[in-house]
N, C-alpha and C positions, 0 to 999 in steps of 0.2 A: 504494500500500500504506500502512496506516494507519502500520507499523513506519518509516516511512522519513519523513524530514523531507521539505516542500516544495520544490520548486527555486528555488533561489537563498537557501534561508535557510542558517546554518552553523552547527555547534557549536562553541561554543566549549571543548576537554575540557580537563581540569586539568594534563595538560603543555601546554597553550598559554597558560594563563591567568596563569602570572607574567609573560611578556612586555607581555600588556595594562593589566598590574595596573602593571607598571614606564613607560608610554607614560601611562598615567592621571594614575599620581602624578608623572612630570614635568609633564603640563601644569596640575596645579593648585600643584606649587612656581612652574612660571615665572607663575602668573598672581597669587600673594600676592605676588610680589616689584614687579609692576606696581600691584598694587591695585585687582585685580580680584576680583568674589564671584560665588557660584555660583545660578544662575538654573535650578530645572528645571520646564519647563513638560509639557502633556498631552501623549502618541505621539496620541491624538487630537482631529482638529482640527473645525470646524466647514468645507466645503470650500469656502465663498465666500471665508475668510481667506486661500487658495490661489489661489485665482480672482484676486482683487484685488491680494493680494501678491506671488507670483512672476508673475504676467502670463498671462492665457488664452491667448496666442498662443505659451507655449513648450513647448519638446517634453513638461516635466514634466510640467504642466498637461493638456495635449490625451492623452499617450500613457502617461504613468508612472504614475500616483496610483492607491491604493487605495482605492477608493473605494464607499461604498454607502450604501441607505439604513437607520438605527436601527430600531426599535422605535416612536417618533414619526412616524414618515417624513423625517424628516430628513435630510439629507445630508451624511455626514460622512465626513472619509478621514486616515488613518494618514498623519503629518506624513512630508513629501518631503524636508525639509530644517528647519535650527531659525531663521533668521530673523524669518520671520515668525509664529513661534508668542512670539517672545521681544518684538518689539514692538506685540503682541496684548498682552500680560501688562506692560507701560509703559505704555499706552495704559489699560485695565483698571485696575489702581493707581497709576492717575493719578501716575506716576513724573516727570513734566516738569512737575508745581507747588511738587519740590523743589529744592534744590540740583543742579547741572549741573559738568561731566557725570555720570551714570550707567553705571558698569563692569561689565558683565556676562562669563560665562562659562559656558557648558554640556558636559555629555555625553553623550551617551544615542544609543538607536537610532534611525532614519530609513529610511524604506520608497519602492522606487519601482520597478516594474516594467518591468524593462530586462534586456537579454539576459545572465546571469552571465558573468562571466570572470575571470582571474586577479587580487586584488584589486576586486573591486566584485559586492554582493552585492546581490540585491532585499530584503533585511535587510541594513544597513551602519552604520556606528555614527561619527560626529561628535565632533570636540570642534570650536568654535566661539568666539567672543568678539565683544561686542558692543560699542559705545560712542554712548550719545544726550547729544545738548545740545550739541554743539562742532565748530565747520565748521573749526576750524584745522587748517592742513596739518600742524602739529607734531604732532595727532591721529592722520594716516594714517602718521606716519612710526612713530611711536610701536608701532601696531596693527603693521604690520609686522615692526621690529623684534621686537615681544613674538612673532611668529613664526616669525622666523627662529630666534632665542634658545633656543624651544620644541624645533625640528627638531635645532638643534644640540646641544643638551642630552642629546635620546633617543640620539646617534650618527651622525645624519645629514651625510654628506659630499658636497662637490660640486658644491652648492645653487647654483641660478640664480634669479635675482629677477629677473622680466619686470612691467615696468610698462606704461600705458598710460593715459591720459583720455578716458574717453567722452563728455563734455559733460555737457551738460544740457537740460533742454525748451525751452528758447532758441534753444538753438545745431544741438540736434539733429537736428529738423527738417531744415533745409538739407544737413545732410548727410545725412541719409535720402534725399534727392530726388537728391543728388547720386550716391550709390549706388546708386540705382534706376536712369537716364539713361546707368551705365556696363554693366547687369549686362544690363539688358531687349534690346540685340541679342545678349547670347549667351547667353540662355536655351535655347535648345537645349542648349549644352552643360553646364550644370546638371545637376545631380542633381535627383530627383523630388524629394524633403521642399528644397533651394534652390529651387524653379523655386517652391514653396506659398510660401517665409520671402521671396521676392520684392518679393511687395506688404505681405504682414500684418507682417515683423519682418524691414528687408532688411540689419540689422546683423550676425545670425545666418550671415549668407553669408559673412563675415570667420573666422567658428569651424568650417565643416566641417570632415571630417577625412578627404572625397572627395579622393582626389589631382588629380581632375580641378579641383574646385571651389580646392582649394587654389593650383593652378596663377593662375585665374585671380584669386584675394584678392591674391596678389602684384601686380599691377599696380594692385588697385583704388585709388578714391582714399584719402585719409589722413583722417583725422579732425583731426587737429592743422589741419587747413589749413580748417577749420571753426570752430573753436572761440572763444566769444568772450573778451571779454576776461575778465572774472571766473574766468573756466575756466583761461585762459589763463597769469591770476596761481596760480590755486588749482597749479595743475601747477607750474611753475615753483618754489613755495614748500615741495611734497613733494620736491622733486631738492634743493633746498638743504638740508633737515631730513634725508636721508636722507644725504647727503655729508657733514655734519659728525657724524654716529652711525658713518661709516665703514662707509657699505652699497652694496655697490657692486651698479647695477642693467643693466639692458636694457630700451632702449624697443621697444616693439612694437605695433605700431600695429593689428595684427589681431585682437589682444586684446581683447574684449569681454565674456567672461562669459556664461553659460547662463541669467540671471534677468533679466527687464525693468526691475528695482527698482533696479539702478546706474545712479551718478551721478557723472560726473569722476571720480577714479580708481578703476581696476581692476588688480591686483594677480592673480600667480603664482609660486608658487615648484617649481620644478622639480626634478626627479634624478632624471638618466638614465639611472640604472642599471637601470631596473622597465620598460623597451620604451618602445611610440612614445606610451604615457599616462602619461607620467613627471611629471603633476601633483602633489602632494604636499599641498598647500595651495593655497586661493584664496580671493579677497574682495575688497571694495572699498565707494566710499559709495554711501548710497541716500538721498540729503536726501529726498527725497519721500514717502518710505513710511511717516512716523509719520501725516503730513494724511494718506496716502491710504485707511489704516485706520482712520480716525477720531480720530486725537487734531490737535495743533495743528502749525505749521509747525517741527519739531524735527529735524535734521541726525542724519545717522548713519553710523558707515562698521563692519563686522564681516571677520570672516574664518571658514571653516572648514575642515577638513582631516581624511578620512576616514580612519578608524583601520587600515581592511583593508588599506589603501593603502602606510599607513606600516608595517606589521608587515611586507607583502611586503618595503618598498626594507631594514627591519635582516634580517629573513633572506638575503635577497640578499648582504646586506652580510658578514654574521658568516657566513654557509657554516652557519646553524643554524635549526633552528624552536624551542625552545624556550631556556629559561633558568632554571636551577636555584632551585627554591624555598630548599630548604636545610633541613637540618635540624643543630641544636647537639648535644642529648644525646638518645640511644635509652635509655630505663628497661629494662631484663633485669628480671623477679623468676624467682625460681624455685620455688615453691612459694606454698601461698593464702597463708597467715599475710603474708609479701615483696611480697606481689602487693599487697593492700590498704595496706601500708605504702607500698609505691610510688606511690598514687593520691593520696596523700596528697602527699606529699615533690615529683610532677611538676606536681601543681600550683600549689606554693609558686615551685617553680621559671618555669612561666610566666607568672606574676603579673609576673615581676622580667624579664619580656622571653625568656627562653629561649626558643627553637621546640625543642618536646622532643615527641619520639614517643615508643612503646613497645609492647614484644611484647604479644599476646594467647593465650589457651587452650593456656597452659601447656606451650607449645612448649620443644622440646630448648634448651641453652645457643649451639648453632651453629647451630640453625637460627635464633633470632635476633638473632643477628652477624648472618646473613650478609641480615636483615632490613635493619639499620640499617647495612650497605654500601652496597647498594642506595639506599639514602635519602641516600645521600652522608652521614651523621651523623658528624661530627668525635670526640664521647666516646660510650662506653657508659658507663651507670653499672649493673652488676651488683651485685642482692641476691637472695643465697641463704640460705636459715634458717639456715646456721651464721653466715653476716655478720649476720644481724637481730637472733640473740642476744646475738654478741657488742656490738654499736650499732655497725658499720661498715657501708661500702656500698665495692665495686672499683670505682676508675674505672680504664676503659682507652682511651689514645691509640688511635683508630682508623687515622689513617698510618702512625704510627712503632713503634704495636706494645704501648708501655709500659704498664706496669699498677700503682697501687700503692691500699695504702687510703687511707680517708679517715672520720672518725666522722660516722653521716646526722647529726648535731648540726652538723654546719660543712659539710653540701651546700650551701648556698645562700648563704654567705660562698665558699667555693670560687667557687662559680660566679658572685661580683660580680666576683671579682681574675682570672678568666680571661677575664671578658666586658671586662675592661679592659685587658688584657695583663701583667697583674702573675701571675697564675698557670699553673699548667704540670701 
């Protein structure tokens, strides 16, 4: 039906939207306080950029992406994820012939066609952070921390940090063969999409979420016992940066991440309050992905963590789905002459910050009370033609009841010493 949204897409309606609007503007306070700036690039992409950047062999790539051909013939699909649209846009304005590093940030929606469920939309919305030019481990510890900081800010409790090192094209190799050689006599008992990630991606067989498959990643071998030295060090020198920030983590050695673009570490932060997909956040580095999209050999490590995700684990949390926008003062007129005064006077008033609503079409004096109840609105400010001529306006305490005048000449002094706590 034309009346009905697609599936898997969501409204977002305006009692939902101050919670987004409160999850938003934490992550761009925690990220001025890092010294990060906000990067927004195209919802579409060019689909080779997908191809090349998340890896052909993941499930994104093969199963999720929207994708089609333009008007050109072209082939283009509605970004999966913001990575690699953001170091398309570095690569592009030539961002690594200036000063290093380069602090990114994003928000926006991301598309990927996958079964809906509680928190996770085939429309789902991102915030993310990026970092080019800098292999140092005090880098990932950093990126981390700015998201735990992030998690804990909006109200998140609980939080588990699972780490891991995936290597690098060096190192990795050998252990790809060596996971192969453990998995290939019990391919039977694989799942169909393990028994395919086998040969083309057999790192993938470490992240099902088949309890069968999981049984067997438990025994598989480890990747630490792969890893060379470089890796080695690089790992090592995140558990130290990460110990003296006082961040206490979990190694996890099954940990590898959904995108072919990671490199040595891979990060998760957990809460298990939202069931057995209690991710929250994830990320890790991808030194390889600036050359592999055309720019030059430039280091990278990001994170990102989806918004649906996070509103499910604060409703969970708070026992609530919304959060009150709020309203200061409800304008009463009573009569045209009061009313026109009023539009005048309300907007003096939100210049100066007030959130001030106001009755419409000359509704009774109770019917709008019982308007700016509803609004939760702390004052009324009533003008009736006998307050307009005399030059007063009623202010009434909406909790406590109280009512006294006030001349409209000192509404908006009033309202500096009450928005400061000096007035009553």
């Amino acid at each position: 039906m034309l009346t009905q949204r697609p599936r898997g897409m969501h409204d977002i309606l305006p009692q939902e939207a101050s919670l987004w609007h409160e999850i938003e503007e934490a992550a761009r306070r925690i990220c001025a306080r890092y010294g990060f700036s906000e990067v927004r690039t195209p919802i579409l992409e060019h689909t080779e950029l997908f191809q090349r950047g998340v890896g052909e062999n993941t499930d994104i790539v093969e199963k999720e992406m929207y994708t089609f051909n333009d008007r050109g013939g072209r082939s283009m699909t509605l970004r999966p994820e913001g990575t690699a649209g953001a170091v398309r846009a570095y690569v592009e304005h030539k961002f690594y012939g200036g000063p290093q590093p380069i602090k990114w940030f994003y928000l926006g929606p991301m598309f990927r066609y996958e079964r809906p469920q509680a928190g996770r939309q085939r429309q789902f919305h991102q915030f993310g952070v990026e970092v080019f030019g800098v292999a140092d481990p005090a880098v990932d510890a950093e990126v981390i921390a700015l998201g735990l900081d992030f998690l804990e800010d909006i109200g998140l409790e609980g939080l588990r940090l699972e780490l891991n090192s995936v290597g690098c094209p060096q190192c990795r190799p050998m252990y790809r063969e060596r996971l192969q050689a453990y998995y290939r006599p019990l391919r039977e008992q694989l799942c169909e999409d393990c028994r395919d990630r086998l040969e083309r991606n057999p790192l993938r067989l470490l992240d099902c979420k088949r309890e069968t498959c999981k049984a067997l990643a438990e025994r598989a071998p480890r990747i630490e016992e792969a890893l060379c030295e470089e890796c080695r060090a690089h790992d090592e020198g995140v558990h130290r940066h990460l110990e003296a920030a006082g961040i206490a983590y979990e190694i996890n050695p099954r940990l590898v991440r959904g995108l072919d673009y990671y490199t040595r570490t891979a990060f998760e932060v957990v809460e298990d309050g939202i069931g057995a997909q209690g991710t929250v956040l994830g990320g890790g580095r991808y030194n390889g992905l600036v050359e592999e999209l055309g720019g030059p050999s430039v280091p990278g490590i990001g994170f990102a963590a989806g918004l649906e995700r996070l509103i499910l684990a604060l409703e969970q949390r708070r026992g609530e789905g919304t959060s009150e926008t709020g309203v200061d003062v409800f304008g009463i007129a009573l009569g045209d002459e009061a009313s026109v005064e009023l539009t005048g006077w309300l907007r003096r008033l939100r210049a100066l910050g007030c959130r001030a609503e106001r009755g419409f079409e000359g509704k009774s004096l109770k019917a709008q009370l019982k308007a700016a109840d509803r609004l939760g609105a702390r004052w009324a400010l009533i003008l009736g033609e006998e307050e307009r001529r005399r030059g007063v306006v009623m202010v009434k305490d909406l909790a406590g009841g109280e009512q006294r005048e006030l001349p409209v000449l000192e509404v908006e002094s009033w309202w500096k010493e009450t928005e400061h706590g000096t007035g009553r």
